[in-house]
C-alpha positions in Angstrom: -116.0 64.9 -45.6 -117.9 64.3 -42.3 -118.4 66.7 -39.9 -120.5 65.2 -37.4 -119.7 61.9 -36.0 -121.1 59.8 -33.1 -120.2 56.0 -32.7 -122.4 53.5 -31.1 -126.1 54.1 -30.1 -126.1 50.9 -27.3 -129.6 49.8 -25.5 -130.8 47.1 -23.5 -134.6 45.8 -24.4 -136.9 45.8 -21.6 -137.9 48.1 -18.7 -133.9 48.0 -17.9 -131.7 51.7 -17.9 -129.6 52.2 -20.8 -127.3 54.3 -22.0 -126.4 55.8 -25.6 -123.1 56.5 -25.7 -121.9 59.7 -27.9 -125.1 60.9 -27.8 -126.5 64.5 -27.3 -129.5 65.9 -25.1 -131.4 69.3 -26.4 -133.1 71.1 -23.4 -134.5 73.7 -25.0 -134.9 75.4 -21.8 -131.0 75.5 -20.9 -130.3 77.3 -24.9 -128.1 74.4 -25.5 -126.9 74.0 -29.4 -123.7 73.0 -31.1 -122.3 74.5 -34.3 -119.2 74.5 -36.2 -117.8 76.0 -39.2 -116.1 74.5 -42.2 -112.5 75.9 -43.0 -113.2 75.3 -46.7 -116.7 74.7 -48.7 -117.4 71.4 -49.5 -120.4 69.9 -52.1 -123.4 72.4 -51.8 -125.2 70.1 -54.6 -124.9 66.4 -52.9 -124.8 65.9 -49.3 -126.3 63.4 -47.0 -127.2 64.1 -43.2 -128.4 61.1 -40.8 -129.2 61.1 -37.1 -130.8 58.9 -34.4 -133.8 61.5 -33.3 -136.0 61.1 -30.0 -138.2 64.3 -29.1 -138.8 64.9 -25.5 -141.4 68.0 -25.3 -142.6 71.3 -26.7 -144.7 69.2 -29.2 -146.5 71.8 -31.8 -143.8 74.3 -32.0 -141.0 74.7 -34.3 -138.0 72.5 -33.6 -134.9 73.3 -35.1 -132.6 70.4 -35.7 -129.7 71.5 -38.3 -129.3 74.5 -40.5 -126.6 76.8 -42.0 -126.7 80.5 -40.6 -128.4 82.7 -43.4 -128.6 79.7 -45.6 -125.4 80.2 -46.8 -126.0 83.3 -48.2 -126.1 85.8 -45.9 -130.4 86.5 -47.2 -132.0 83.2 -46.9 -133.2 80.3 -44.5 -132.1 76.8 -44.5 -133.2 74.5 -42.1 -134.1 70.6 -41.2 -136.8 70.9 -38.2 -140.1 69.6 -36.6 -142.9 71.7 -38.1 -145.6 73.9 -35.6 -147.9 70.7 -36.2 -144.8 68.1 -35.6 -144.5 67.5 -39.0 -140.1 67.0 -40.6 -139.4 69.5 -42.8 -136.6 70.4 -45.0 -136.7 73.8 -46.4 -133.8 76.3 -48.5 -135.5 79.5 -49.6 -132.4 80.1 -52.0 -132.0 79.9 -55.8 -132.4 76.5 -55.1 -136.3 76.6 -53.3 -136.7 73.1 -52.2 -139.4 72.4 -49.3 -140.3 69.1 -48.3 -143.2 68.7 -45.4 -144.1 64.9 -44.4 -147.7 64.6 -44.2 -146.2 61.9 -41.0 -146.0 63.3 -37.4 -143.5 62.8 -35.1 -145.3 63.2 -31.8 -144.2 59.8 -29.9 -141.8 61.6 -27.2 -141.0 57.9 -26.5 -139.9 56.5 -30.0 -136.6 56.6 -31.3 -136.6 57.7 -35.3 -133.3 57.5 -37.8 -134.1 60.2 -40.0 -131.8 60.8 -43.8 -131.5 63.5 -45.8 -130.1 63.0 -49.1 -129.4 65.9 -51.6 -128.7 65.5 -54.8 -129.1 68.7 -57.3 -127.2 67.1 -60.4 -130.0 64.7 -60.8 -132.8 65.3 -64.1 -135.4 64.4 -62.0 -137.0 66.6 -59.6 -138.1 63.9 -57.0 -134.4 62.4 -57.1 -132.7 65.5 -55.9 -134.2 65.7 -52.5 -134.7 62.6 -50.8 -135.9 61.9 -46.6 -135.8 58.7 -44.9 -137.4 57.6 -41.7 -136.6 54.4 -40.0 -135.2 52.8 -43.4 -138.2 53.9 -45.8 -138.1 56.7 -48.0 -141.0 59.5 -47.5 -142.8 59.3 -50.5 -146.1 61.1 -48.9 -146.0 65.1 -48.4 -147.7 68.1 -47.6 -145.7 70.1 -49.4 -143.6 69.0 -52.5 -141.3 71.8 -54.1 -138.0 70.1 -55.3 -134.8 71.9 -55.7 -133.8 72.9 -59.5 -131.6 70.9 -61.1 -127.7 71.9 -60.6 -128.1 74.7 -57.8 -126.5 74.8 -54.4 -127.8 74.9 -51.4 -127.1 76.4 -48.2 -125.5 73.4 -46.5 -121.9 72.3 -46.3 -120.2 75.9 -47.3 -118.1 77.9 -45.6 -120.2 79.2 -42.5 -121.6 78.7 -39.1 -123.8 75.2 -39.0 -126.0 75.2 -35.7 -127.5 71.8 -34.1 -130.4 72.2 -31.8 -131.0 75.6 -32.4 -132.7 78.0 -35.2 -129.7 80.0 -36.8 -131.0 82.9 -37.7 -132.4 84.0 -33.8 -131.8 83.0 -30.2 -135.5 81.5 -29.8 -136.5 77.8 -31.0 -134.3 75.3 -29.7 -134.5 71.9 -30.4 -135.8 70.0 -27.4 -134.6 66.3 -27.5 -132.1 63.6 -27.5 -129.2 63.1 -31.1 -127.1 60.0 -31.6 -124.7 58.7 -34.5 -124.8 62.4 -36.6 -123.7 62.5 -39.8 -123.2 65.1 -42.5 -121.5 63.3 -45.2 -120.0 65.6 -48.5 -120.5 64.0 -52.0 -122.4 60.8 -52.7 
């Protein structure tokens, strides 16, 4: 089940306009967000999310991208975001307590980055169950390495409100920036 979709991210090379069709722009300024909510729960235990990602400003301070209000659970936080030191995180203070920090910064306001997220709990080992991407390579270097347990749930993909560009659990840290081609794909 996908509940994000965007088609075609179109550019021309050179010093020449463009434009990205179904994209999104984040002013954190202007409060702008998007959210949704599920009619029924899908897989809490394998997901995948993907985005085109270009920051524009507010460089050292959090930046929320995607996250679950109350993780899922009405008690804890669940959130994919640009760290205080510009740093991708993905964090679920749950059962489940998985954090992944990249020791790589993301502070090129000019550079376009695909970033995945690929969750899968059922897996025996701990570095397989939580897995992030950036522009086709997987993240293998971290400043913080806490893997889910195997076989829990996590706060994504149930049954309530999902913000983009925005921290969930406040009205403060928006995310400031450009999206294109979001996905949030259930299962495998």
């Amino acid at each position: 089940m996908s509940h994000f979709h965007s088609n075609s991210l179109l550019g021309a090379s050179g010093s020449q306009g463009y434009e990205i069709e179904r994209s999104l722009r984040f002013n954190d300024d202007d409060s702008a967000y998007l959210n949704f909510t599920p009619g029924s729960a899908g897989n809490q235990k394998t997901w995948t999310w993907s985005a085109w990602i270009k920051r524009s400003g507010s460089l050292g301070s959090y930046q929320h991208i995607f996250n679950p209000v109350n993780g899922g659970d009405g008690v804890n936080e669940a959130t994919l975001r640009f760290d205080n030191s510009d740093r991708f995180q993905v964090y679920d203070s749950g059962t489940a307590r998985g954090n992944l920090v990249t020791t790589q910064v993301f502070r090129d306001v000019s550079a376009w980055y695909h970033i995945v997220v690929a969750l899968d709990t059922t897996q025996s080992t701990a570095s397989n169950r939580l897995k992030i991407y950036v522009n086709g390579q997987q993240v293998t270097a971290f400043a913080t390495e806490d893997y889910p347990s195997q076989d829990t749930t996590w706060g994504w993909n149930g049954t309530q409100r999902h913000d983009l560009g925005r921290y969930a659990y406040g009205s403060s840290l928006y995310f400031d920036g450009y999206m294109a081609e979001i996905h949030f794909v259930d299962g495998t």
